[in-house]
N, C-alpha and C positions, 0 to 999 in steps of 0.2 A: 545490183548487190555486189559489193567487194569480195574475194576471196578468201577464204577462212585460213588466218595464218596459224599457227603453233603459239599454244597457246603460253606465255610467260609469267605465268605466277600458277600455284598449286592452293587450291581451295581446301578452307578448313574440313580434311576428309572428316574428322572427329565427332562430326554434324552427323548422327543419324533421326530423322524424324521417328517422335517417342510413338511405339501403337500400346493402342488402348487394349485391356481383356479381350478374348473373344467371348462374344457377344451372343445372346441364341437370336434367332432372326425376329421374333415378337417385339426384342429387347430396344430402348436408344442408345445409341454409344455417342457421350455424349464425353469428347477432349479433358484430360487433365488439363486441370488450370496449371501446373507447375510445368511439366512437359511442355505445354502450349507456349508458356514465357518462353521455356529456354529457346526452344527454335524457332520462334519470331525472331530471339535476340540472334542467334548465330544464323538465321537467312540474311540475317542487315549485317551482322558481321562479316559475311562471305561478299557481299554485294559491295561492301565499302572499298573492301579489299580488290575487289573487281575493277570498280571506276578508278583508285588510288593508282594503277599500273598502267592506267591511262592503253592499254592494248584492245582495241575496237572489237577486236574477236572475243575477248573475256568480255565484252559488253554483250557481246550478238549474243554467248552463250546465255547471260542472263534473259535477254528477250524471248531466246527460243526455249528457254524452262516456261516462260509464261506464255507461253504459246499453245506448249504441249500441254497446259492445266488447264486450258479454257476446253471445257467439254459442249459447249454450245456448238461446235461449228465439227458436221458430217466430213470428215475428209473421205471417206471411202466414193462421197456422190462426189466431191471435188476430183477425184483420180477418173472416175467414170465421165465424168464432162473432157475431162481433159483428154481422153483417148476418143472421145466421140468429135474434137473438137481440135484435135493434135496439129493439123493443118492450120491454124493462125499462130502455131509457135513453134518455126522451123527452126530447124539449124542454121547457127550465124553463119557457116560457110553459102549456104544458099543467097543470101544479100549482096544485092550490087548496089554499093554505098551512093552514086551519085544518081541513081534512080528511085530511091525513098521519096515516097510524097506521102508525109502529115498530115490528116486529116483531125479533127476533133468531133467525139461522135458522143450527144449526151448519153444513158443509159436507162431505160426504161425497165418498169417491172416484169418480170416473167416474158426476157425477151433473151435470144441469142446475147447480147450483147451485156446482159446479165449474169450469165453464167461464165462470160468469159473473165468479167471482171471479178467474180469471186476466186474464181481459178487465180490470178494474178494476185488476189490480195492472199489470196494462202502460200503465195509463194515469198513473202515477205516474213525477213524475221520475228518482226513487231508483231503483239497479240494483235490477234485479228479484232475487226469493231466494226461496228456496220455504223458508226458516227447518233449523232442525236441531235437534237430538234431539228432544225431546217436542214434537208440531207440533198446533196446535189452528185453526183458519179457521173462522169466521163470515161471514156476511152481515148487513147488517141492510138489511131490505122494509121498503116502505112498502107495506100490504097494501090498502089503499084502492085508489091510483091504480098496484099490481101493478109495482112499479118499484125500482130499485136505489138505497137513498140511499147503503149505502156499507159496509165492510168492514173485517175485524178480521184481523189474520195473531201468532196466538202461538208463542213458541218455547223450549226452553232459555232460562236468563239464562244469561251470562258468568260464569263463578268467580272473577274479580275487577272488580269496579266502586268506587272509590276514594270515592265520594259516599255510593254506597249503603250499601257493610259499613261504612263510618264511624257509619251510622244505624243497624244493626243491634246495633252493638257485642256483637260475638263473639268468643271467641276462634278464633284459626287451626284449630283441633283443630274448631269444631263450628261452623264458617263455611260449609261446605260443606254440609253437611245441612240448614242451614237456605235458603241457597241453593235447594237442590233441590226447595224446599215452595213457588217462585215462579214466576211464570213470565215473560216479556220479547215485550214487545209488537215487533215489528218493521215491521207495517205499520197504522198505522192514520189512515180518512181517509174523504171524501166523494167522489159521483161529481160529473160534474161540473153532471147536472142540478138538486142536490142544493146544492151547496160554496155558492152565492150565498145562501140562507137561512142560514148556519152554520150546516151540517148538522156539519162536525166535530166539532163541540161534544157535537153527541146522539151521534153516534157515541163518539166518547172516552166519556163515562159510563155506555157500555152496557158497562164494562170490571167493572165490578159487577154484573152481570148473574148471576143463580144459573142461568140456561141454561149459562154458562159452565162453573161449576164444576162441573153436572150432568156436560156435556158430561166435563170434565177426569176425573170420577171412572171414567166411563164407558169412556173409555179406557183410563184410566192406574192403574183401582182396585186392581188386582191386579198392575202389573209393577214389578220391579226397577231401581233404578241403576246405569246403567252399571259407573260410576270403586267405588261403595263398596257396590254389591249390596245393598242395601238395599230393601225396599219403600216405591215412594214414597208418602209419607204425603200423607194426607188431615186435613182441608181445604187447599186451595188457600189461601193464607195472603195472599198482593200479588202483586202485576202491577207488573214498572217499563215505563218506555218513555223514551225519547231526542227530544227534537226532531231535525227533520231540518234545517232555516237556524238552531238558534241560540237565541236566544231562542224561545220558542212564544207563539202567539196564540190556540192553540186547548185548550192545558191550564193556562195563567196562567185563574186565576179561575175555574176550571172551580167550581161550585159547585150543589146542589142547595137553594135557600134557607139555612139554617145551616152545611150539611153541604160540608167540603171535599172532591170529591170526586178533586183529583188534587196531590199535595205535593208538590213543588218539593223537590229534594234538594241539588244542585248542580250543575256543571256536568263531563264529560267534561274529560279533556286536550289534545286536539286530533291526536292519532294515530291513522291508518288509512291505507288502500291506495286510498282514493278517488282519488287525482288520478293515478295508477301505475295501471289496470284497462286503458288503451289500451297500453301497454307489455306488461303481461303474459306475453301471447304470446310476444315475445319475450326477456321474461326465463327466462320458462319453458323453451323450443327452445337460452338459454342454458345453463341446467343442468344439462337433460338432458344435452347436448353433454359435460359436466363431470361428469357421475354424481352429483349434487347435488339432484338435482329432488326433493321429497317429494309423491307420488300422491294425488289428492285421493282418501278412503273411509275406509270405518269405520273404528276404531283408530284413525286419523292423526291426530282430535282436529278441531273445526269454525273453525280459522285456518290452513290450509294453503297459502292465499294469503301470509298475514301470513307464515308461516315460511319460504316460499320465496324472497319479497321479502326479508325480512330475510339470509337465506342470500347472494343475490344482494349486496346491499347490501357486507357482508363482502370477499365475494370481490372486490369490483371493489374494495375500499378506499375507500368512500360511507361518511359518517357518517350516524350511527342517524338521527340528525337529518330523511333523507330522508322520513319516514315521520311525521313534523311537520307534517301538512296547515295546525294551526292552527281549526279549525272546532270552536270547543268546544260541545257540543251540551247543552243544557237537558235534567234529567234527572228524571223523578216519579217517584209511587209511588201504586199506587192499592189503600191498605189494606182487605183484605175480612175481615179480622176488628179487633175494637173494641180488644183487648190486644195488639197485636204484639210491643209493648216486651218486655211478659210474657213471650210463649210463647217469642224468641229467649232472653232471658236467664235465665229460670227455672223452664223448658218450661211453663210452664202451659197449662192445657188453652184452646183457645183459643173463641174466643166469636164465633162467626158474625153478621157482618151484614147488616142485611136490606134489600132494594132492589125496587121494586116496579117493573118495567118499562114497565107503562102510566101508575104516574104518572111516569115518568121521561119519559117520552116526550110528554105534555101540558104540565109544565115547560117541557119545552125550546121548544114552539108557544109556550106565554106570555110566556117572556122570551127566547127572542132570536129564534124564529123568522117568526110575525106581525108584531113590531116591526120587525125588518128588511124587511121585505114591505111594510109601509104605508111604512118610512123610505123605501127606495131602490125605485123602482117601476121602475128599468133591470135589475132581477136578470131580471124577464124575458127580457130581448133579449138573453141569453147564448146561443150556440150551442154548449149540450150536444154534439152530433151531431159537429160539426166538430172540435170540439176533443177528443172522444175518440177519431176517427178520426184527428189529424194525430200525437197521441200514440202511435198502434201503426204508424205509418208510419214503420221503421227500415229 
């Protein structure tokens, strides 16, 4: 994670969210409708205002508001892991840069390696997400110095992405199955003892990783698709993923000597529920009020935010518009076979590629990670510690 600069533009202070009567505890309190428009409209007003200044830090800020709203996720057990468990996230002065050895380690339920990778994803500005349908998590160890450089979170892709099916060129009839042969990176990223070497970088091209696909088959070699019952097929064909500010610095040029290892697609529209996740609540307590609410669970399909917000939207008489964050996000593809073109348009049998994880991991020591070590001799004087502990402090 980048440094938090000073922040260049001053947010509509003007913006107080309207509260309702109080209420006796029997009672529902149940949002003004007029209230509720205004500060739907001036959250998208603030947000537009945010991405239009194009300063990455006014972006983080919006993430970390929707951070702090999501009340699903314990941080007081995240701080408790993380002092029971402090010794896999040293300080970067302890690191001796050309003795890092990379390991990729899948991550099991209710294991050590579980709670370490919660611990890492609460350390991320992005709303936390434990991802949806097919869920796959990794870690990747530095097995030398027994420490976290950082961490993978796979999930379903989306059944429409506008960049991507453009690159697959399928028709509508056999977009989805092809679809379902991928997967969609949702979180991927360094810790922060790790982030000053660009550790990201080695993390991103551990997305080729045949532990991965091991991993994918292992789970997923025998079940079915939801939507078309189908067994999902094998090989694991790409990987997309999204930047999170925008343009990306850590998948532009990702390369392994010749070999691209992350393709540039295009970019997202700028639609989502980010800058609307401190509303929620009350959109939601709106709804329900109204019989309108859709329950988040199985069957209900994995944007149940998105349909409730858009519901809402309607009802008050808000144009779709509100859901126009503006953030268009940078979008790859990390092809793990050599024919893709092939196999989407003329099934062809597809032709596995090959990735060797230790030299992947020595690569990365030679060009960017020693390099940066001898460049900037201040990566040291990061405090790891601090700044992952001020990040699970919600």
């Amino acid at each position: 994670m980048e440094g938090v600069a000073t922040r260049a533009y001053v947010l509509d202070h003007a913006f107080q969210p309207a509260r309702s009567p109080s209420l006796g505890s029997d009672e529902v309190r149940v949002p003004d409708a007029l209230a509720l428009s205004e500060d739907i409209a001036a959250a998208w007003r603030n947000c537009r205002q945010a991405v239009a200044s194009g300063d990455k830090a006014a972006i983080r800020e919006l993430h970390l508001s929707a951070k702090a709203a999501d009340k699903s996720v314990n941080y007081e057990i995240l701080r408790l892991d993380l002092r029971r468990l402090r010794s896999y996230f040293p300080q970067a002065a302890k690191i001796e840069p050309h003795r890092i050895e990379p390991i990729l380690v899948p991550v099991r339920p209710r294991s050590r390696e579980e709670h370490l990778f919660k611990i890492m994803r609460g350390y991320w500005s992005m709303p936390y997400s434990k991802g949806y349908g097919r869920r796959l998590r990794f870690l990747v160890m530095d097995a030398f110095h027994e420490a976290v450089i950082g961490i993978i979170g796979l999930q379903s892709p989306s059944a429409d992405l506008a960049c991507r099916d453009e690159y697959f060129r399928v028709s509508k009839e056999k977009k989805l199955a092809v679809v379902n042969n991928t997967l969609d990176a949702y979180t991927v990223g360094a810790s922060p003892t790790y982030a000053p070497l660009l550790a990201g970088k080695l993390v991103a091209g551990f997305l080729h990783s045949n532990v991965i696909r091991q991993e994918y088959w292992r789970s997923y070699g025998g079940r079915r698709t939801t939507q078309l019952n189908q067994r999902i097929p094998q090989p694991l064909l790409a990987i997309t993923t999204a930047s999170a500010f925008g343009r990306s610095s850590i998948y532009n040029r990702l390369r392994q000597g010749n070999k691209v290892l992350a393709k540039p697609l295009g970019y997202t529209k700028g639609f989502g529920t980010l800058h609307l996740e401190e509303l929620y609540p009350r959109i939601a307590d709106w709804l329900k009020a109204h019989e309108r609410h859709v329950p988040a669970g199985f069957g209900n399909g994995p944007k149940v935010r998105w349909q409730n917000i858009m519901r809402a939207l309607i009802d008050l008489g808000l144009s779709r518009e509100h859901l126009e964050h503006g953030l268009r996000r940078e979008v790859f593809i990390f092809e793990l076979v050599h024919n893709l073109t092939a196999v989407c348009q003329s099934d062809a049998t597809p032709e596995v590629t090959s990735f060797d994880d230790r030299e992947w991991g020595n690569y990365w020591k030679e060009r960017w990670c020693i390099p940066r070590a001898a460049r900037d001799a201040d990566w040291q004087e990061f405090d790891a510690k601090s700044a992952l502990l001020q990040a699970l402090l919600q």
